[in-house]
N, C-alpha and C positions, 0 to 999 in steps of 0.2 A: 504494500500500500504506500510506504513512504517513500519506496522509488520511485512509483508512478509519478508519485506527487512532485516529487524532485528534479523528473522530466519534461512535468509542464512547466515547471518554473522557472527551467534551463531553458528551455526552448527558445524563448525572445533572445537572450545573450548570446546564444550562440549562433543564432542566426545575424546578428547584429557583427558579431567577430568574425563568419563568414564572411560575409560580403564586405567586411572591413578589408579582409586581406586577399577578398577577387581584385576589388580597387586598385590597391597598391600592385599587385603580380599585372595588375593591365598599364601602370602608371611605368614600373619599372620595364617593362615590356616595349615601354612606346619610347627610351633612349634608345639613337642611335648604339652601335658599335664602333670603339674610335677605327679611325683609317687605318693607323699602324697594325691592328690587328690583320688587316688585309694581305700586309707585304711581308708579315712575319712567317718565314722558311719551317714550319717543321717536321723537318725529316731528319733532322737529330734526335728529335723526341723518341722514334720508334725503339733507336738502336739504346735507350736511356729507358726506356720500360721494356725491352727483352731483358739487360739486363737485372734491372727491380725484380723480374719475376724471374731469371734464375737462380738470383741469393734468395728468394720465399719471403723480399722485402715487405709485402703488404702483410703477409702469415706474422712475421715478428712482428711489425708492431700492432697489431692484434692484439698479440699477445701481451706485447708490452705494456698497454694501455687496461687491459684486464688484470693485470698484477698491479697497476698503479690505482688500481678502482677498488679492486679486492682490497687492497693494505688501506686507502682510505676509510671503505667500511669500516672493516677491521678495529681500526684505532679509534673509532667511535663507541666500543661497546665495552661496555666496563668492565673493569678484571681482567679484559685482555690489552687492551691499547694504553 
């Protein structure tokens, strides 16, 4: 019952922060892209993400970022941290 209720009472806000943020996605939509972007060469990129994905760069820092998220937990909960 007091979800229900909860849903109707969200309904206007979030309709309200929808269309807040079509807005802006149509506003930021409608800047050009500068020129330099045009003339910018990348075909060094390729050979600079073959090798990111033969060291399994994206895997590590995965990983990295879930050990630095894990140990933030962590140190939040008392008697451990």
């Amino acid at each position: 019952m007091w979800d229900a209720l909860l849903d109707i009472l969200l309904y206007v806000p979030r309709q309200i922060f929808s269309a807040f943020v079509d807005g802006l996605i149509y506003l930021l939509n409608l800047i050009p892209a500068p020129e330099f972007f045009s003339s910018v060469d990348l075909s060094g990129l390729n050979a600079i993400g073959w090798w990111l994905t033969v060291f399994q760069v994206p895997a590590g820092m995965a990983m990295v970022m879930g050990a630095l998220i894990a140990r933030f937990i962590l140190r939040r909960i008392p008697l451990i941290g």
